[in-house]
C-alpha positions as CSV (number, residue, x, y, z in Angstrom):
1,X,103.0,156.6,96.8
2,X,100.1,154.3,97.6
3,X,96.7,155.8,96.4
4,X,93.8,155.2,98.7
5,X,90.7,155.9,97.0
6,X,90.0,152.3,95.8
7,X,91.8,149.2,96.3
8,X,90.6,146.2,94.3
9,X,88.2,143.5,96.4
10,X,90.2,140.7,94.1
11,X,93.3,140.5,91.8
12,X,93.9,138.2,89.7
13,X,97.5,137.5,88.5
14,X,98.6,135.1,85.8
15,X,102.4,134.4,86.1
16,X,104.3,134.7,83.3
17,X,107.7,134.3,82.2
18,X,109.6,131.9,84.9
19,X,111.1,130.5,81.8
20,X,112.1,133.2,80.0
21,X,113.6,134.6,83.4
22,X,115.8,131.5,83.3
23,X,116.8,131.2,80.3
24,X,118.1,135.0,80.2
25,X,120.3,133.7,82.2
26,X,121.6,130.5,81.4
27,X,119.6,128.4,83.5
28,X,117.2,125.4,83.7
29,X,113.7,126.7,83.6
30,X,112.9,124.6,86.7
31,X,115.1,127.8,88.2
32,X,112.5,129.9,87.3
33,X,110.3,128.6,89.2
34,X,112.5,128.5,91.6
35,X,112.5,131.9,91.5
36,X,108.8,132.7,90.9
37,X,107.9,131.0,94.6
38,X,109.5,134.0,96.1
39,X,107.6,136.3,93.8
40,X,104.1,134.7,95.5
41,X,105.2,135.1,99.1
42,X,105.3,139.2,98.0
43,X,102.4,139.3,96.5
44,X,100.6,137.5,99.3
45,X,102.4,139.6,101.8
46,X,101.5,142.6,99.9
47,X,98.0,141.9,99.4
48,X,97.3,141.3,103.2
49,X,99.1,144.9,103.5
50,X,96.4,146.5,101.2
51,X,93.5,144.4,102.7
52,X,92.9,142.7,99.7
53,X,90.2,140.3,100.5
54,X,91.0,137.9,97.4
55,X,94.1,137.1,95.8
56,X,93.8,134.3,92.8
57,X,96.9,133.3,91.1
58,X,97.4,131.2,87.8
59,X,99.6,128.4,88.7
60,X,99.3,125.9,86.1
61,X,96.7,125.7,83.8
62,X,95.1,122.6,81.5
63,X,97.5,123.1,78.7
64,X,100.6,123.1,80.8
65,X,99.9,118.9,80.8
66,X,101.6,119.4,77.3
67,X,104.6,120.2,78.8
68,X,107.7,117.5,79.1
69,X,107.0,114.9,82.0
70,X,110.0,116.1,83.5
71,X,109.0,119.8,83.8
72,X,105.8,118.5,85.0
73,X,106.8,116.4,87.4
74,X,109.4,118.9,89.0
75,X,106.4,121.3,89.0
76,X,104.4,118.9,91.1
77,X,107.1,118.1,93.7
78,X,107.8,122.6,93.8
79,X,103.8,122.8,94.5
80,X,104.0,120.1,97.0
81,X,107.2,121.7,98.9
82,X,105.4,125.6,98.4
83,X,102.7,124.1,100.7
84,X,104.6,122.4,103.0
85,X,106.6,125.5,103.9
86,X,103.9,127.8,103.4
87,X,101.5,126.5,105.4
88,X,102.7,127.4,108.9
89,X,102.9,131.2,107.4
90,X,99.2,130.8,106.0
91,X,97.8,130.0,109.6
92,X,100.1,132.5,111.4
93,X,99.3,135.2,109.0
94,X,95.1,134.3,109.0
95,X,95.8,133.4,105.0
96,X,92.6,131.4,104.0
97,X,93.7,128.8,101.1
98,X,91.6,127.7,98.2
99,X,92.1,126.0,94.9
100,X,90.1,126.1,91.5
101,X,90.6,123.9,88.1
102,X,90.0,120.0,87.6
103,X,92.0,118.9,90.5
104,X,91.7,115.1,89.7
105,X,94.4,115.3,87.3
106,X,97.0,116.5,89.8
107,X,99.2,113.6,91.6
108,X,98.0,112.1,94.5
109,X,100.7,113.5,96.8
110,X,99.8,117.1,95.3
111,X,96.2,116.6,95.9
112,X,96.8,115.3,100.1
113,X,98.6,118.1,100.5
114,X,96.4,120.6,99.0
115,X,93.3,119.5,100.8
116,X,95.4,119.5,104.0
117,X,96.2,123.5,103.6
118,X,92.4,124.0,102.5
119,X,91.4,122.4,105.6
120,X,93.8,123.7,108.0
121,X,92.9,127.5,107.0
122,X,89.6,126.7,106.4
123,X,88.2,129.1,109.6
124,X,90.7,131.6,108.5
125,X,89.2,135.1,107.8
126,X,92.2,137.1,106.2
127,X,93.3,137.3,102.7
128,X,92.1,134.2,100.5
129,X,94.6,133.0,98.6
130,X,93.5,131.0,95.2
131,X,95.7,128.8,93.3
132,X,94.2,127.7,89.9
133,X,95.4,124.5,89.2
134,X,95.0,121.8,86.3
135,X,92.6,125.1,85.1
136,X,91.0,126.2,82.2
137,X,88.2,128.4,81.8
138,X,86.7,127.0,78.7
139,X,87.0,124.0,81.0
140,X,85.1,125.5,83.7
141,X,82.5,126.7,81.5
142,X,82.1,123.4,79.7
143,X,81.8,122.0,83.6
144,X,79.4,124.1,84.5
145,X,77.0,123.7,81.7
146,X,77.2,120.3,81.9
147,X,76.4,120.1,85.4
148,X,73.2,122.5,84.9
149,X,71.8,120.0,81.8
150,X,72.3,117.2,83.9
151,X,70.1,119.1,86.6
152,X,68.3,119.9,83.6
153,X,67.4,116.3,82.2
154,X,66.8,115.3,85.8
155,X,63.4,117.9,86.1
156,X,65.7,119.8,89.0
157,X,65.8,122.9,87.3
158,X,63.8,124.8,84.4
159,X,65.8,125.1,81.9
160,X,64.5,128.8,81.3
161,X,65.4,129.4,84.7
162,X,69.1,129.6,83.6
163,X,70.7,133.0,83.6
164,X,74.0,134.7,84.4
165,X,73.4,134.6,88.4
166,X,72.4,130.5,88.3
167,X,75.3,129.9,85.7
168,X,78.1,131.6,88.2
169,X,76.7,129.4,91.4
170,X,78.0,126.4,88.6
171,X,81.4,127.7,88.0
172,X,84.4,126.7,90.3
173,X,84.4,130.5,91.7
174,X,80.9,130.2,92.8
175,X,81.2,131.8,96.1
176,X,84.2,134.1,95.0
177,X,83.4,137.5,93.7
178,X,84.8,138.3,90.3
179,X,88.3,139.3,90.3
180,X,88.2,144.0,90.3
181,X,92.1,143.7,88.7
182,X,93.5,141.3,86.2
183,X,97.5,141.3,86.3
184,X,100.3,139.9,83.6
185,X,103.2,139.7,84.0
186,X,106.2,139.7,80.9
187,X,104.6,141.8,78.8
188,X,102.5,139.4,76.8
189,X,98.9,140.7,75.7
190,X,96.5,138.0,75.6
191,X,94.2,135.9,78.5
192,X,95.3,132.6,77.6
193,X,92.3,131.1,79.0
194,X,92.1,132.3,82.4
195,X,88.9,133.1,84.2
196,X,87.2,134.0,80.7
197,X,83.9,134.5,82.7
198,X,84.8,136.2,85.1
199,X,86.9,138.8,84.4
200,X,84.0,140.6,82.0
201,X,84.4,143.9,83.5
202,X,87.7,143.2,85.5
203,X,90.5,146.1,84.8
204,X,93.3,145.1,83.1
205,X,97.0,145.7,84.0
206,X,100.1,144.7,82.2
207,X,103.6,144.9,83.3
208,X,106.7,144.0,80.9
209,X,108.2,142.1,84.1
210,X,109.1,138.4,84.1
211,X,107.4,137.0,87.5
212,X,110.4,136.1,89.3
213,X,110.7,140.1,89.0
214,X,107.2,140.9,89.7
215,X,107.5,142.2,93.0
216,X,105.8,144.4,96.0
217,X,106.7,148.0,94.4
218,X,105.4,146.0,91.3
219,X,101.9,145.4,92.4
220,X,101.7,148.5,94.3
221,X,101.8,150.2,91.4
222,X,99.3,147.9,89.7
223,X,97.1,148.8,92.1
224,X,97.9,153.0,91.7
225,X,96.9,152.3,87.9
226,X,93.6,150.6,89.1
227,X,92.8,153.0,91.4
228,X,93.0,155.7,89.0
229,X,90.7,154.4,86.5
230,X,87.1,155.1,86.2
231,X,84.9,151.5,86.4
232,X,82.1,152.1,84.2
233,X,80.5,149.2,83.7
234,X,79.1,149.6,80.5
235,X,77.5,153.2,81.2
236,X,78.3,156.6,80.9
């Protein structure tokens, strides 16, 4: 039974264990992925049944370049095809789509299609879905520093000026409010360098599902264990 006394504003989900999933099972991890698509479409459908307003979702992050061209290039070409498909459903359903992380290093072909779905949805006012992509948040946070020294050095801003409000309006979430719930999936215990800044005070939920698993029931009941905890905030 869903509980109604709080539903999160934002949830964050970092997707783990397409390749285990596969591999269970004898197949090629590009299966997994395969199989992890479908695990998106229900968390998007079952965010806009909740009235989620924000739903950001790890898709590949900075160190995922170390992977085998191969992988990486079927990757690509699965993103490209996701949006394709998807974007009829985006606009139909009032989906907004964004996209965080160092997006010059994604293929060209990745990158048209990408800023075709942002721009298409752009006047959407539903459910905003986030991929972060090419991301890293020590990457972020390195961006964003730079880019206030270089206002810096330039006499735009006081340096003494800087503080945790000014710093956020830098980051690639600047007009995205910090994520309420933090989801992983398969079990593991550990960040892995996801939206370090951001998720300061963010509840923390982990299930021992692979994400090809990961389904509505799944994140419903993510959300029951959110809404049962008490946000302090660092008081009382």
């Amino acid at each position: 039974m869903q509980l109604t006394n709080d539903i999160p504003r934002h949830i964050a989900i970092i997707m783990d264990g397409n390749g285990r999933w596969a591999n269970a099972r004898g197949l090629p991890r590009m299966e997994g992925h395969r199989a992890g698509a479908e695990s998106v479409r229900e968390a998007v459908e079952t965010c806009r049944q909740l009235d989620v307003d924000y739903l950001t979702l790890f898709a590949f992050s900075s160190e995922n370049w170390k992977r085998p061209k191969k992988e990486i290039d079927a990757l690509m070409k699965l993103l490209e095809r996701f949006l394709r498909e998807k974007l009829p459903e985006m606009l139909q359903q009032n989906v907004r789509f964004q996209t965080i992380g160092r997006l010059n290093m994604l293929p060209a072909n990745c990158r048209r299609q990408l800023d075709k779905a942002v721009a298409s949805t752009r006047d959407n006012d539903g459910l905003t879905l986030i991929l972060a992509l090419s991301y890293g948040s020590r990457e972020e946070i390195t961006d964003a520093a730079r880019a206030l020294a270089i206002k810096a050095a330039a006499g735009e801003i006081d340096p003494a000026d800087i503080d945790n409000d000014l710093f956020s309006k830098h980051l690639y979430t600047a007009n995205i409010p910090d994520p309420d719930l933090l989801v992983r999936t398969s079990g593991e215990l550990r960040i892995s360098n996801f939206l370090l800044w951001q998720i300061s005070y963010s509840e923390i939920v982990i299930s021992p599902k692979y994400w090809p698993d990961f389904r509505n029931a799944d994140l419903r009941a993510a959300v029951d264990e959110y809404a049962r905890r008490h946000r302090r905030f660092g008081t009382v």
